[in-house]
N, C-alpha and C positions, 0 to 999 in steps of 0.2 A: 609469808613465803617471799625469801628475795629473787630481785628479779636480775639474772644474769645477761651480760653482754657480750652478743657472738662476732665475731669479729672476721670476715672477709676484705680477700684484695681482689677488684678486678682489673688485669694487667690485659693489655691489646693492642692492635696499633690503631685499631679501629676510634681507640680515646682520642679527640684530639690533645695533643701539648699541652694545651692550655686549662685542659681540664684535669691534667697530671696532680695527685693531692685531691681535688676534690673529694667531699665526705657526706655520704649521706646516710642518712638515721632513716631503719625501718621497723615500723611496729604495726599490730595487729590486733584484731578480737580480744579486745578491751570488753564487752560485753555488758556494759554497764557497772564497772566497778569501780573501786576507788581504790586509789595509792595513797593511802596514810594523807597527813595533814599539807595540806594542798598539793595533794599528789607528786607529793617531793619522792616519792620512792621511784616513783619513772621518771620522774622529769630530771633530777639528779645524776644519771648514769647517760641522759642522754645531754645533760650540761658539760658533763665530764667529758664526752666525745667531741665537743663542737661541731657538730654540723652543720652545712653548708643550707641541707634543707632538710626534713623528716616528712617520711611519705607514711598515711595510713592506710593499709590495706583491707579496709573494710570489717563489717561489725562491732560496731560502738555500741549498740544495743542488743537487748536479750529478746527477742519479738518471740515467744513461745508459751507466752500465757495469755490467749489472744485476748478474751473477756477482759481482763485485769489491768495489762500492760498499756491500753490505749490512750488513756490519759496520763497514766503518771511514768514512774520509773525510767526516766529519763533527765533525771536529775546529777546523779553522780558522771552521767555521759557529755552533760552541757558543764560542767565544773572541769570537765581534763580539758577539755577545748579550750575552754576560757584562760586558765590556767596553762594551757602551751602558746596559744596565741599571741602574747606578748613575749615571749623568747625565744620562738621560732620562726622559721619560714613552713608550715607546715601544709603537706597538698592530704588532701582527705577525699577517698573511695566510700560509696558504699558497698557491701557485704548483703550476702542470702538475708540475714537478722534487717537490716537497715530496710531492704528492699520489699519486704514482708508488708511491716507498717506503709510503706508508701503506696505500694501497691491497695491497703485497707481504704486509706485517706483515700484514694483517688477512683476509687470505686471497680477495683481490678480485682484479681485473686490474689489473697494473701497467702492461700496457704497453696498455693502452686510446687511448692518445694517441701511440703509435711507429708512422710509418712505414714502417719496416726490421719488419713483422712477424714474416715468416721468421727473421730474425738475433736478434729479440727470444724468439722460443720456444724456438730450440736454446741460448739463453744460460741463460732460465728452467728446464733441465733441471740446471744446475749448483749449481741453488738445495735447500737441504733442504727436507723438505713441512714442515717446521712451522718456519720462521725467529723467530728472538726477536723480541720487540715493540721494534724499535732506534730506530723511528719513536714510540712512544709513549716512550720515555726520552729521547728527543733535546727531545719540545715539555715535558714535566717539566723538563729542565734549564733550558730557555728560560723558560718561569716562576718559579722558584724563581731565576732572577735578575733578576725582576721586569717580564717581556717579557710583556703581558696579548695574550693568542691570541684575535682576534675572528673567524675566519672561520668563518660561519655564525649571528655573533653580532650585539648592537647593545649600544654603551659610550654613556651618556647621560653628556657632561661639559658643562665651564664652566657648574655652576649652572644645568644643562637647557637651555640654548641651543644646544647645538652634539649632535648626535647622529652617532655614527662607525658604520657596519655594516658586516661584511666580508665580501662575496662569494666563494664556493669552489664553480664550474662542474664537472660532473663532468666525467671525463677525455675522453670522446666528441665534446666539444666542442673541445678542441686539433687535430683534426684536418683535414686538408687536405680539401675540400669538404664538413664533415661540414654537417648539418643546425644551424640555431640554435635555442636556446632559445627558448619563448617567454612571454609575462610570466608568466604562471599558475604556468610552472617558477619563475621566478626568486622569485616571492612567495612559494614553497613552502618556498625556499630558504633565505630572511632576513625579517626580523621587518618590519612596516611602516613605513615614515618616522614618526619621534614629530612628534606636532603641536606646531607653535611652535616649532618648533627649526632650525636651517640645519641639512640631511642630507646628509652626505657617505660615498659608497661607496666602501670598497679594495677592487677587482675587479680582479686579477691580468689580465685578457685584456681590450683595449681594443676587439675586432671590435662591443660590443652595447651602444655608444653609448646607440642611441634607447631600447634595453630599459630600460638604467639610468634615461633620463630618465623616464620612462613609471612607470616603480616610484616614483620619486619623489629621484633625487637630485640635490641642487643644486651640486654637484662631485661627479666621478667621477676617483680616481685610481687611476691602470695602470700597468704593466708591460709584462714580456712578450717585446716587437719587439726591443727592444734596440736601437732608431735604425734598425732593418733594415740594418745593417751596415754597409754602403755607403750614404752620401747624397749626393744630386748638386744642387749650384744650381737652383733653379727647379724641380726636381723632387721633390726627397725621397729619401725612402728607397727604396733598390733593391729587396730580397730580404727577404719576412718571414719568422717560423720556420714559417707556412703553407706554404710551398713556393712563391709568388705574388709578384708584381714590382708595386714601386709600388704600394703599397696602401694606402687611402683615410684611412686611420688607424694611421700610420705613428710618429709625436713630436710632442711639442710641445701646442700647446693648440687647443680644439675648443669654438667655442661654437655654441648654438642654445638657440632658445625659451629665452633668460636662464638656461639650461644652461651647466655648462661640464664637460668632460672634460681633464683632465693627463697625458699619459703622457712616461713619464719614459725616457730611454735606457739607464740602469740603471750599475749599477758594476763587470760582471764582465770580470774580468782575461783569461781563458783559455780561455772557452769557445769563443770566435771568433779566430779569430790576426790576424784584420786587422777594422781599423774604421777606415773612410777619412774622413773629414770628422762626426768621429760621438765625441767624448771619454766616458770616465766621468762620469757627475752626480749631482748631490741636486740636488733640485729643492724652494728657497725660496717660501713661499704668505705674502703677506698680506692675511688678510680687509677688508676696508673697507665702511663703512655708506655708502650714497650721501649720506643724509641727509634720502631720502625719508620714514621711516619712524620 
């Protein structure tokens, strides 16, 4: 399946000048697959872009075969890394999937975000009481080939104009009617918007819009939905990973109060066996200064 490039401008006076042109590359729930021969099939389209940096937005891994996945299959997820690492500037989130495993290692709830709770405990019984730290070796690796891990964090670049933070919701909140956040959580969360600076959040889950804007960010990029699988003309997306049909923040872009939210359909191969009007993507940003300012 190829994987298409969507292509946005964000125009504002809010850019500084200086960051007029800049380009950033975003991708998403990669889920542990792979792009052909050294995943030149993504890496490729986003060479063709030049980017200034590539933000991922969470879920590198498939955490959903809890017995099975603990030790291994995380191999095609430490190859994209490695493999972008030397070509990029790339900032990397984790994702529901990501937070899953971590939560395992660390002796938390993993499956705080699974539906199938029943199926999720008699699996958790196959699990040893003290599993190695696979989850703390996997985000080492991802480092040591140069993939800087912001979630929970804030990366101040381009000469302090541009501020990147990276939202990681606890797992409570992936689920189907759960309760939202509210600002106080999310400020508890990640550090404040830097003053002077265009602030952009990578926040894995696109439901909390207004939260983002309200915290203070002037692009929000997500994941997640994954196009809700199925998209219909005029309507959108069918099916979120909520359990919920047609939902209000589904793909594509969202703007309010000179706010804007990205969410991206994402890149994974296998997790869904059909995706009907709905391709793989990266999703292409370029800043623009209106020239108010």
């Amino acid at each position: 399946m190829n994987i298409k490039t969507m292509h946005y401008e964000i125009i504002g006076s809010n850019i500084p000048k200086e960051l007029s042109g800049y380009r950033i590359a975003l991708f998403s729930d990669t889920h542990n697959c792979s792009f052909g021969e050294n995943n030149e099939e993504l890496i490729a389209p986003l060479e063709a872009f030049r980017p200034d940096i590539v933000v991922f937005a969470g879920d590198s891994i498939s955490k959903h075969r809890y017995d099975t996945e603990v030790y291994g299959g995380l191999d095609n997820a430490l190859k994209l890394f490695h493999d972008m690492g030397d070509r990029f500037d790339v900032y990397y989130i984790n994702g529901n999937h990501d937070a899953r495993l971590q939560e395992l290692c660390n002796g938390g709830d993993p499956f705080a975000d699974c539906f199938f709770r029943k199926k999720a405990e008699k699996a958790k019984k196959n699990l040893p009481e003290s599993p190695p730290d696979v989850f703390g070796d996997y985000i080492k690796a991802i480092k040591d080939a140069g993939i800087k891990v912001i979630s929970g964090r804030q990366e101040i670049i381009a000469d302090g104009r541009l501020a990147l933070t990276g939202l990681e919701l606890p797992l409570k909140y992936y689920l189907h009617r759960c309760d939202s956040p509210d600002i106080n959580e999310i400020k508890a969360l990640i550090p404040e918007p830097a003053p002077g600076a265009f602030n952009i959040l990578a926040a894995h889950d696109p439901q909390h819009f207004d939260l983002y804007r309200e915290w203070g960010a002037d692009l929000s990029l997500c994941g997640h939905m994954h196009g809700c699988i199925v998209r219909l003309p005029l309507l959108g997306g069918v099916f979120s990973p909520y359990r919920t049909f047609f939902p209000k923040y589904d793909y594509g872009r969202f703007d309010k109060d000179q706010k804007t939210m990205l969410i991206t359909s994402g890149c994974c191969k296998n997790f869904f066996r059909t995706r009907f009007s709905n391709p793989l993507e990266i999703v292409s940003i370029t800043l623009l200064n209106n020239g108010e300012s």
